[in-house]
Backbone as JSON Lines, residues from 0, in Angstrom:
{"i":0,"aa":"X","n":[51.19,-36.68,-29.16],"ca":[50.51,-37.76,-28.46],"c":[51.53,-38.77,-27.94]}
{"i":1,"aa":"X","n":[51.41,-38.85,-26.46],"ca":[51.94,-40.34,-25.84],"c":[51.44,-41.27,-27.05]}
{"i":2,"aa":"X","n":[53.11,-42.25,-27.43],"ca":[52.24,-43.3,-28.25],"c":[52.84,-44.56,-27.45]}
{"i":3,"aa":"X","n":[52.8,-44.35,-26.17],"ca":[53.21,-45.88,-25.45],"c":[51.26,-46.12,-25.04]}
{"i":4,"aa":"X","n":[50.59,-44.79,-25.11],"ca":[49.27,-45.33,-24.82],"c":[48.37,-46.5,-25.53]}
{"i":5,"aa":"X","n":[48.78,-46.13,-26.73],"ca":[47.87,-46.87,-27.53],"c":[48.92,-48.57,-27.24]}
{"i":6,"aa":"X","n":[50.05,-48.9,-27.06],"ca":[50.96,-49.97,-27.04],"c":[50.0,-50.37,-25.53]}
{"i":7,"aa":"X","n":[49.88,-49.86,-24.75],"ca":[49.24,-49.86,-23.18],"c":[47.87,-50.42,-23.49]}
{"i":8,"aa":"X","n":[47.2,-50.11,-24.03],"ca":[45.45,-50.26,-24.26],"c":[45.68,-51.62,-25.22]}
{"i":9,"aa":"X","n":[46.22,-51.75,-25.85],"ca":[46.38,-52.68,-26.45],"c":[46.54,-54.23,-25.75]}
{"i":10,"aa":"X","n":[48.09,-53.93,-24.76],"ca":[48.28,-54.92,-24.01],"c":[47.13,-55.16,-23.42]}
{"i":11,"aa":"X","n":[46.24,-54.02,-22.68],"ca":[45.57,-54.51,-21.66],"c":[44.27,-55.07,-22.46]}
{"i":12,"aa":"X","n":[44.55,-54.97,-23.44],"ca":[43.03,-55.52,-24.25],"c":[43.3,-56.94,-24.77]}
{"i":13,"aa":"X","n":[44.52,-57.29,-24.81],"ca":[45.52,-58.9,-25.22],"c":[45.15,-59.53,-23.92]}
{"i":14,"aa":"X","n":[45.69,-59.09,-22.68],"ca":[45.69,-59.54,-21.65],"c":[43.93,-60.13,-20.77]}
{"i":15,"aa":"X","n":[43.64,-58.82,-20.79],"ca":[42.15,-59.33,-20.2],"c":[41.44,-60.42,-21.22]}
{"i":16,"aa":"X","n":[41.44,-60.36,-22.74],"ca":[40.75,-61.29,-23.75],"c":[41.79,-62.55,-23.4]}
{"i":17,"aa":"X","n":[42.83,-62.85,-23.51],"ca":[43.75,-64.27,-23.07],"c":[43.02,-64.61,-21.9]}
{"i":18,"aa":"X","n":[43.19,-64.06,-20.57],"ca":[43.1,-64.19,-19.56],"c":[41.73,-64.9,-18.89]}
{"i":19,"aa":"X","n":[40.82,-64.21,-19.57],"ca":[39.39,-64.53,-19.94],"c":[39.26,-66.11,-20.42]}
{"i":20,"aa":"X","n":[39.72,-66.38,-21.26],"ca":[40.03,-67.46,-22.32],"c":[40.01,-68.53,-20.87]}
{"i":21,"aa":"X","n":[41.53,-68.21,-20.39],"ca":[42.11,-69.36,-19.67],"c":[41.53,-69.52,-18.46]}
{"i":22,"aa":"X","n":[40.95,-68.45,-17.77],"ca":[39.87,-68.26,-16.56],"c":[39.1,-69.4,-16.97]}
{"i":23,"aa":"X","n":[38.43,-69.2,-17.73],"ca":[37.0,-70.07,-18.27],"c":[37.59,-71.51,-18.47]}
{"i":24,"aa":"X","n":[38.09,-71.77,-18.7],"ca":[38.61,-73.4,-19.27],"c":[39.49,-73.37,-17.69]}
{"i":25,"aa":"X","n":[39.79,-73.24,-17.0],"ca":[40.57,-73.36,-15.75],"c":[39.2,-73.89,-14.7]}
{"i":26,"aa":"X","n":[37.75,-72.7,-14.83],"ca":[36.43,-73.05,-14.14],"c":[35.9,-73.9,-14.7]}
{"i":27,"aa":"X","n":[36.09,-74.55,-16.01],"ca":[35.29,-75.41,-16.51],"c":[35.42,-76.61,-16.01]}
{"i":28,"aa":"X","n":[37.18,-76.82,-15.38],"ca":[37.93,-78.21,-15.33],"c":[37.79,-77.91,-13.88]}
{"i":29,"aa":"X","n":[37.39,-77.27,-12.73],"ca":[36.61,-77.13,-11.87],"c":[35.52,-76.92,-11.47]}
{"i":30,"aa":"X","n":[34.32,-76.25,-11.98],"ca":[32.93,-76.62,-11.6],"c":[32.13,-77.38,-12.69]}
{"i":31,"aa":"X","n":[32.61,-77.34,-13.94],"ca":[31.69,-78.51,-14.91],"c":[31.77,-79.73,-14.39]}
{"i":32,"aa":"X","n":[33.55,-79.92,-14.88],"ca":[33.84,-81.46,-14.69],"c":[34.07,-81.8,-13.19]}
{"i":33,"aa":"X","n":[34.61,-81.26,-12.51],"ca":[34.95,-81.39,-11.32],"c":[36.4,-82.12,-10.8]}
{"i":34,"aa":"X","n":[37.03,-81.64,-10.05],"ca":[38.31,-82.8,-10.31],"c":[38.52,-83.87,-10.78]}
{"i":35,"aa":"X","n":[37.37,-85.08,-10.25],"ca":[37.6,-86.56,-10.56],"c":[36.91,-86.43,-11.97]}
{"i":36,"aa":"X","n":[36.69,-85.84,-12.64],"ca":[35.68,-86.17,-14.32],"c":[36.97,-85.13,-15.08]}
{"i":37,"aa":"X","n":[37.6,-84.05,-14.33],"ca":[38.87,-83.71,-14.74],"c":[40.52,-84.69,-15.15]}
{"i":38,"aa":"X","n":[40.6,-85.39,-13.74],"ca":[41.32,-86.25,-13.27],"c":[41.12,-88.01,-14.46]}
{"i":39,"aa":"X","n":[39.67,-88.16,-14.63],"ca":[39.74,-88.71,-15.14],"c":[40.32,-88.42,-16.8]}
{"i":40,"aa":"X","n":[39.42,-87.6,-17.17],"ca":[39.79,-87.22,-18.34],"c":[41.57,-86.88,-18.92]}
{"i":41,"aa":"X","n":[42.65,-86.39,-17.81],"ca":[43.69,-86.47,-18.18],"c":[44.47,-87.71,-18.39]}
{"i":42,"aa":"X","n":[43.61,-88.88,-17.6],"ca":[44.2,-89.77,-17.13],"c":[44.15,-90.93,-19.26]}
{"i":43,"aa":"X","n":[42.94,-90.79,-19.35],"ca":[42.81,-91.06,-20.6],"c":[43.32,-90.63,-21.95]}
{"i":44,"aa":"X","n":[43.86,-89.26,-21.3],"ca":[44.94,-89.04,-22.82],"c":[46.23,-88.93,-22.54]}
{"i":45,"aa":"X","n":[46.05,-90.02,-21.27],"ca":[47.86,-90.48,-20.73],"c":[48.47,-89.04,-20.63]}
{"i":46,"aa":"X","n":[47.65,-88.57,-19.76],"ca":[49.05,-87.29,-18.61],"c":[49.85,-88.2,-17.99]}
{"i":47,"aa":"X","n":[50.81,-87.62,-17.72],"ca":[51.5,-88.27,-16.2],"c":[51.24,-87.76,-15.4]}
{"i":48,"aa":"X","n":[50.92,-88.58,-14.15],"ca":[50.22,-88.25,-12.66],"c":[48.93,-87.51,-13.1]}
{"i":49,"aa":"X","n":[48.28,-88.27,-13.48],"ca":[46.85,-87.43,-13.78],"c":[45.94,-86.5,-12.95]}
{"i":50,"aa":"X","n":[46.35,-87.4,-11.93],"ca":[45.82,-86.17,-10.21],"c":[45.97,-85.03,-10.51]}
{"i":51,"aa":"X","n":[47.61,-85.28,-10.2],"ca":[48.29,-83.64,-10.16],"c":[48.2,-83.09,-11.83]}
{"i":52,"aa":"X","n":[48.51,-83.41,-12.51],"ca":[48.08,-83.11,-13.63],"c":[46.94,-82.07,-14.12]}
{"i":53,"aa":"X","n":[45.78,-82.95,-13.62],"ca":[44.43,-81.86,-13.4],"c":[44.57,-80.47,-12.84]}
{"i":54,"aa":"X","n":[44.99,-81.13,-11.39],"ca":[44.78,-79.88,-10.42],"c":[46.1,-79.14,-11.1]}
{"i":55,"aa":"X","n":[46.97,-79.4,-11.42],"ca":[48.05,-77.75,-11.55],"c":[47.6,-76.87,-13.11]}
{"i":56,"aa":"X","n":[46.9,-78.27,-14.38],"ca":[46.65,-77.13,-15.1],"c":[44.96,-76.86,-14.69]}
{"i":57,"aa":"X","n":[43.9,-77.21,-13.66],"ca":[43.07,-76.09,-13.34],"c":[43.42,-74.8,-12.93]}
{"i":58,"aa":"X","n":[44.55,-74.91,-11.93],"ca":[44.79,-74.43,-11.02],"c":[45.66,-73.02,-11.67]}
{"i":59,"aa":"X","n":[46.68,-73.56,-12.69],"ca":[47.5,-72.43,-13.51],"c":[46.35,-71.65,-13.9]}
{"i":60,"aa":"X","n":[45.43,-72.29,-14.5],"ca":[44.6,-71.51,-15.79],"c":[43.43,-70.59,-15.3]}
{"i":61,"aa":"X","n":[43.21,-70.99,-13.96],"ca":[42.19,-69.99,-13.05],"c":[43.03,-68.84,-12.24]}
{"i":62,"aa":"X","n":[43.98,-69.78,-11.83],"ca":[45.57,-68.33,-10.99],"c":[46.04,-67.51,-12.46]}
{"i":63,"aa":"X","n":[46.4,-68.15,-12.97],"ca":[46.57,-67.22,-13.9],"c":[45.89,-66.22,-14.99]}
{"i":64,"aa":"X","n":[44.93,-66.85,-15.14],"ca":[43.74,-66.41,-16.23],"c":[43.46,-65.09,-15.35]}
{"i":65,"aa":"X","n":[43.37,-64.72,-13.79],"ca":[43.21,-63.78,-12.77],"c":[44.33,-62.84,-13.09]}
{"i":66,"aa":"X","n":[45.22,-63.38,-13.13],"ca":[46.62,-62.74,-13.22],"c":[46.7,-61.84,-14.55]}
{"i":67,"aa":"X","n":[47.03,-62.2,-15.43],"ca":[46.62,-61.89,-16.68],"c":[45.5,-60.53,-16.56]}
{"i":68,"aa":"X","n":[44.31,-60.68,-16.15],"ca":[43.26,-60.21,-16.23],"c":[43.88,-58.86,-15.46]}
{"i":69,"aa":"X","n":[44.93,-58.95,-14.08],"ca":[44.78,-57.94,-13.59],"c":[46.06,-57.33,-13.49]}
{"i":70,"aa":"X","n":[46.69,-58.45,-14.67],"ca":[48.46,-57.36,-15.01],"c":[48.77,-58.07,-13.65]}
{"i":71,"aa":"X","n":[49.02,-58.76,-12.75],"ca":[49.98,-59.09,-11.76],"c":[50.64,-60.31,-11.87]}
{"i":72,"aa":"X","n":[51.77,-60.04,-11.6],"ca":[52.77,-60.87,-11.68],"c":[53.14,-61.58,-13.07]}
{"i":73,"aa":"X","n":[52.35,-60.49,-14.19],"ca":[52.3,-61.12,-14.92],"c":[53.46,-62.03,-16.07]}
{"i":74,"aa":"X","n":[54.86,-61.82,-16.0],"ca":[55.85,-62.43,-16.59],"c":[55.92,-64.43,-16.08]}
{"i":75,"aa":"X","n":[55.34,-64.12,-14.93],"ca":[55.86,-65.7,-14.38],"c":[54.32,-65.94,-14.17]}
{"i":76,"aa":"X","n":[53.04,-65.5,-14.37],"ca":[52.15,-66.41,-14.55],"c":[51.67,-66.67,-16.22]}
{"i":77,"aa":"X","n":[51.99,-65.68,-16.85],"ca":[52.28,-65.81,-18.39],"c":[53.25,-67.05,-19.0]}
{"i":78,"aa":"X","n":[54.22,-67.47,-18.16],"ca":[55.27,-68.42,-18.37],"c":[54.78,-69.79,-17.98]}
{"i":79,"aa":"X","n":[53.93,-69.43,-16.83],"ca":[53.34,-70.97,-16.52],"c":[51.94,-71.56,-17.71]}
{"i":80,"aa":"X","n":[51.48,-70.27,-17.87],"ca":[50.39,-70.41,-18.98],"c":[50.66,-71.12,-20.14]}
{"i":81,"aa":"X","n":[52.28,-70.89,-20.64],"ca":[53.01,-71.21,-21.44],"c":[53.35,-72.83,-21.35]}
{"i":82,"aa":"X","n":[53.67,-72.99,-20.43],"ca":[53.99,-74.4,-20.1],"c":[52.96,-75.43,-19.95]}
{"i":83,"aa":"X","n":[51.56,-74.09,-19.75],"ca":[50.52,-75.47,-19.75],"c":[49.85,-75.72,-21.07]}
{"i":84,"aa":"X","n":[50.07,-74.58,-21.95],"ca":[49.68,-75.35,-23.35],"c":[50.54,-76.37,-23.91]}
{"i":85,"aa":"X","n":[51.77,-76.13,-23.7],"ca":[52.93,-77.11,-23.9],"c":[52.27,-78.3,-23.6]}
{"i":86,"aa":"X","n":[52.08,-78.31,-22.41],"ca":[51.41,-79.96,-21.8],"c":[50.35,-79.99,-22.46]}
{"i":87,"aa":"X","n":[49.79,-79.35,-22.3],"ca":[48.49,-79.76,-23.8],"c":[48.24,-80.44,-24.95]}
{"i":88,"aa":"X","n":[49.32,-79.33,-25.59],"ca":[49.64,-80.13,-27.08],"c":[50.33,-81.17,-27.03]}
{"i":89,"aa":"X","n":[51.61,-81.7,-26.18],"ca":[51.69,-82.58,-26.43],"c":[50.89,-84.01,-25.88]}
{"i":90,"aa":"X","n":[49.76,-83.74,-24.73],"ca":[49.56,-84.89,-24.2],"c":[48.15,-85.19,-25.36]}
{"i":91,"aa":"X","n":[47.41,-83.81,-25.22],"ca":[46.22,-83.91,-26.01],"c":[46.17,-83.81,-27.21]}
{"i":92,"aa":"X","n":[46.37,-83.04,-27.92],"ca":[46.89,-82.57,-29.07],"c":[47.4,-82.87,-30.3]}
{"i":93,"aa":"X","n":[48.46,-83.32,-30.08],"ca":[49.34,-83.19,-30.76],"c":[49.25,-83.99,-32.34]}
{"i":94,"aa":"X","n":[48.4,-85.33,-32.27],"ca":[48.17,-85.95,-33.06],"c":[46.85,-85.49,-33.94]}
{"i":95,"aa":"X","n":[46.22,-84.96,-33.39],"ca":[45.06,-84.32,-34.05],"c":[44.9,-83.98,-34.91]}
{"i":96,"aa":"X","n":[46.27,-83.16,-35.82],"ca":[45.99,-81.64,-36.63],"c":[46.05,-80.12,-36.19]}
{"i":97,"aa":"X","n":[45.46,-79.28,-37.04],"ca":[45.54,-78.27,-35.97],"c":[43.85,-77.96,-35.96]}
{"i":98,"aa":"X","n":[42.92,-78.11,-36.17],"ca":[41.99,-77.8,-35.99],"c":[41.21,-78.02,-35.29]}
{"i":99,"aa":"X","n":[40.45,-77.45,-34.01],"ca":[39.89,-77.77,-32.94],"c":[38.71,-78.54,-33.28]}
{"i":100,"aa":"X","n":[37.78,-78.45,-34.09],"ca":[36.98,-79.34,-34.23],"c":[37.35,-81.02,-34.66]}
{"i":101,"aa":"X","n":[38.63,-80.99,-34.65],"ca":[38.98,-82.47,-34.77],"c":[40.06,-83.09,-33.69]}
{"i":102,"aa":"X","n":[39.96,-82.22,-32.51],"ca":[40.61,-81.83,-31.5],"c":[41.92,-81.71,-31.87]}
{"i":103,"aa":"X","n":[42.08,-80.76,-32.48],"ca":[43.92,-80.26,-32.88],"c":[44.11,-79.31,-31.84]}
{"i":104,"aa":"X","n":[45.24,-78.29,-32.44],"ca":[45.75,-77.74,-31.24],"c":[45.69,-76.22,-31.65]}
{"i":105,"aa":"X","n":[44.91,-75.74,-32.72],"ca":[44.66,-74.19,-33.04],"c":[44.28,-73.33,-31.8]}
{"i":106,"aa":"X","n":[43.62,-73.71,-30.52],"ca":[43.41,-72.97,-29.88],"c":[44.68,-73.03,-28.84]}
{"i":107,"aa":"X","n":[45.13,-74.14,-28.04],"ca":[46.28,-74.05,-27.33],"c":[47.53,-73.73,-28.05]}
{"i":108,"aa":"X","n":[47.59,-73.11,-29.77],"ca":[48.57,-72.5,-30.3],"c":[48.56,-71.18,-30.33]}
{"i":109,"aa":"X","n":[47.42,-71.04,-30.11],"ca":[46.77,-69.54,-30.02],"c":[47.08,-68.91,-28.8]}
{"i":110,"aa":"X","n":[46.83,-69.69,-27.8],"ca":[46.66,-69.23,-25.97],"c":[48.2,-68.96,-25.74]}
{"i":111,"aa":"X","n":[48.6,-70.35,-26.24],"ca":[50.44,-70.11,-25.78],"c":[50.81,-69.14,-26.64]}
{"i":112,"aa":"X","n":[50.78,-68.91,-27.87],"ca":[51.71,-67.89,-28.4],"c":[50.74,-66.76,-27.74]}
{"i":113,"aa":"X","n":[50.14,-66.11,-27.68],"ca":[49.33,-65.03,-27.08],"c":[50.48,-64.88,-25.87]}
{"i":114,"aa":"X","n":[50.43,-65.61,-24.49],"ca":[50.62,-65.82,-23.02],"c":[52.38,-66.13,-23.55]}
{"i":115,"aa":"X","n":[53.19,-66.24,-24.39],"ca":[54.46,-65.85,-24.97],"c":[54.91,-64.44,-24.63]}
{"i":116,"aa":"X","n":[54.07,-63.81,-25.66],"ca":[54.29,-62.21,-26.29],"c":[54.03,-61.23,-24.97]}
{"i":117,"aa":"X","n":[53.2,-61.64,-23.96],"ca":[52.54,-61.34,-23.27],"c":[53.46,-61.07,-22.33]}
{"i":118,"aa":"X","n":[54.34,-62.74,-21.9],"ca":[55.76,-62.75,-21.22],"c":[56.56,-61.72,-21.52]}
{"i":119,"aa":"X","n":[56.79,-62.01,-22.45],"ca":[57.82,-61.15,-22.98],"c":[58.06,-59.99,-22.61]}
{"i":120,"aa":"X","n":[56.41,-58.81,-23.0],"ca":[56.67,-57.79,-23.21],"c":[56.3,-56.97,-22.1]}
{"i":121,"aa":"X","n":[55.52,-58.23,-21.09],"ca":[55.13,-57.21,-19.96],"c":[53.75,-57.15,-19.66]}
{"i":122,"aa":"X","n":[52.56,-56.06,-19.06],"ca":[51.65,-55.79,-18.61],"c":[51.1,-54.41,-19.15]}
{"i":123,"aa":"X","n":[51.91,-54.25,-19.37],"ca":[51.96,-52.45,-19.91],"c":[51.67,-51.76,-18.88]}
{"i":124,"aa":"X","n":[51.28,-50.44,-18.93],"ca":[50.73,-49.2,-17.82],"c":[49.92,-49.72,-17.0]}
{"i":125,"aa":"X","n":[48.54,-50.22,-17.89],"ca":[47.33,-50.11,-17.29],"c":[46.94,-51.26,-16.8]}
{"i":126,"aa":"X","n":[47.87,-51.86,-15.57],"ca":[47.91,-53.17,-15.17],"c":[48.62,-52.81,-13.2]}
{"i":127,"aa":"X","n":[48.74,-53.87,-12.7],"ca":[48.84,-53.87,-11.29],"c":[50.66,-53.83,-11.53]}
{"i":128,"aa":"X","n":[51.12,-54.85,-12.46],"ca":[52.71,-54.53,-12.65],"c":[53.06,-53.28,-12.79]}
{"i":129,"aa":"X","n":[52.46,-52.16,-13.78],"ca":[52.63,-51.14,-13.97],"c":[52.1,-50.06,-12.95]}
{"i":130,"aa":"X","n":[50.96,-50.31,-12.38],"ca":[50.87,-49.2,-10.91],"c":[52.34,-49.91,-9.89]}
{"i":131,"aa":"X","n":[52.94,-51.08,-9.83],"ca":[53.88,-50.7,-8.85],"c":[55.06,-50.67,-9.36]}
{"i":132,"aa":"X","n":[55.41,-50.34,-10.88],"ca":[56.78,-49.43,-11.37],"c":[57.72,-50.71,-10.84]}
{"i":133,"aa":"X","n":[58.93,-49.46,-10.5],"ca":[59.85,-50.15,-10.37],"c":[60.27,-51.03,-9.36]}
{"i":134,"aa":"X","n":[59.37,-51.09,-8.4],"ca":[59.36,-52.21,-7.7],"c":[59.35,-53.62,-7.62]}
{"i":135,"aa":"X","n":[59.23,-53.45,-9.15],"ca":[58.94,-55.29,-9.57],"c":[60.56,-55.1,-10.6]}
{"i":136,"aa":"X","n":[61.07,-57.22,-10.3],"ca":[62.69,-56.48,-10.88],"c":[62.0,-56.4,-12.81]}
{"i":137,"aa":"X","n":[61.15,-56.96,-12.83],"ca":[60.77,-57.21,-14.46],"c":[60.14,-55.71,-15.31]}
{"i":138,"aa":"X","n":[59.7,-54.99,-14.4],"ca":[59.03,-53.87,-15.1],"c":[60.65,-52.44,-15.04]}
{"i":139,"aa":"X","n":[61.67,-52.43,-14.09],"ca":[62.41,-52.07,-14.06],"c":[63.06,-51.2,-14.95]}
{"i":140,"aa":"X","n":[63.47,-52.03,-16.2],"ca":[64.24,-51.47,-17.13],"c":[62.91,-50.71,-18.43]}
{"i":141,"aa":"X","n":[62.18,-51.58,-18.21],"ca":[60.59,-50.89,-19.16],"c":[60.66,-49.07,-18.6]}
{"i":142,"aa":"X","n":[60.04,-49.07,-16.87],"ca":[59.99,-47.68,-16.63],"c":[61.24,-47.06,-16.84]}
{"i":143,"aa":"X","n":[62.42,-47.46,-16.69],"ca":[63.78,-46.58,-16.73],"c":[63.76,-46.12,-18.39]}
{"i":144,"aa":"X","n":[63.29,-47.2,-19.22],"ca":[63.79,-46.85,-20.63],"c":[62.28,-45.26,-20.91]}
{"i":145,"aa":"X","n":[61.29,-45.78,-20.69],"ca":[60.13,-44.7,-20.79],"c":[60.79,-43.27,-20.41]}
{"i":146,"aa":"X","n":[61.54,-43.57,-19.17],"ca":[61.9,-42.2,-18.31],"c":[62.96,-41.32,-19.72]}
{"i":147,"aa":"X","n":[63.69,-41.75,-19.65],"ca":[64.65,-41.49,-20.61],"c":[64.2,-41.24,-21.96]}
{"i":148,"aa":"X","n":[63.72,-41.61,-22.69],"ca":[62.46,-41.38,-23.84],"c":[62.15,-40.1,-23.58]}
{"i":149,"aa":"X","n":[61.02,-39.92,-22.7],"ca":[60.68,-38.7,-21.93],"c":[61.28,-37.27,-22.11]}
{"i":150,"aa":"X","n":[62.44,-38.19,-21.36],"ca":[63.17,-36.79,-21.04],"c":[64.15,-36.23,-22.32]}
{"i":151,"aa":"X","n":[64.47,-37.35,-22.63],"ca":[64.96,-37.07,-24.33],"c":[63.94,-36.08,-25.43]}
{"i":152,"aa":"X","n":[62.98,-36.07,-25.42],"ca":[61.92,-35.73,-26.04],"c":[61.67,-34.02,-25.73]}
């Protein structure tokens, strides 16, 4: 048995459940709240530039939460995902605890380390990175090392 499959099904089962996650909280801070009830709300747990603030983490968490979902591009929208829990915890967060019901940061510790590992390791097969191989410079050395495996075998 191929056992990069089960490593493959896996990712893509990390990826679409993250992705999902951050989709939804990306639409929430666009059709619940709406920018200005967004905008406001960052503005009150002292973001800087609360405007932009809003709009780039709606904007990461719906572009990316897509991304994620469909394996594309996924190293550098995984990285931004990363950076927006960062801003999270520390603007929202951080003083809390970790437990979400007392607004801690268990879930944006969860999302970022998830959207980490995720960076890291790639999209796997069964993703849009992996239908275009080696064409992307990040999936590169992944298919070359598989090839070789392979053929070793």
């Amino acid at each position: 048995m191929n056992t990069t499959v089960p490593r493959d099904i896996a990712l893509l089962l990390a990826r679409v459940g993250v992705g999902v996650v951050f989709l939804a909280h990306g639409l929430q801070k666009l059709d619940v709240w709406g920018y200005a009830g967004t905008k406001t709300a960052f503005a009150g747990m002292g973001a800087p530039v609360p405007g932009v603030s809003a709009f780039l983490a709606t904007w990461v968490e719906i572009l990316g939460g897509i991304a994620l979902i469909a394996g594309l591009l996924t190293p550098i929208f995984a990285i931004l995902l990363v950076a927006d829990m960062i801003g999270a915890y520390f603007i929202a967060h951080i003083g809390n605890g970790i437990w979400i019901s007392d607004g801690g940061y268990e879930l944006v510790l969860g999302l970022g380390a998830a959207a980490l590992v995720i960076a890291a390791v790639g999209a796997g097969r069964f993703s849009v990175d992996g239908a275009l191989g080696t064409r992307l410079p990040w999936t590169r050395r992944t298919v070359a090392a598989e090839r070789e495996r392979v053929t070793a075998a």
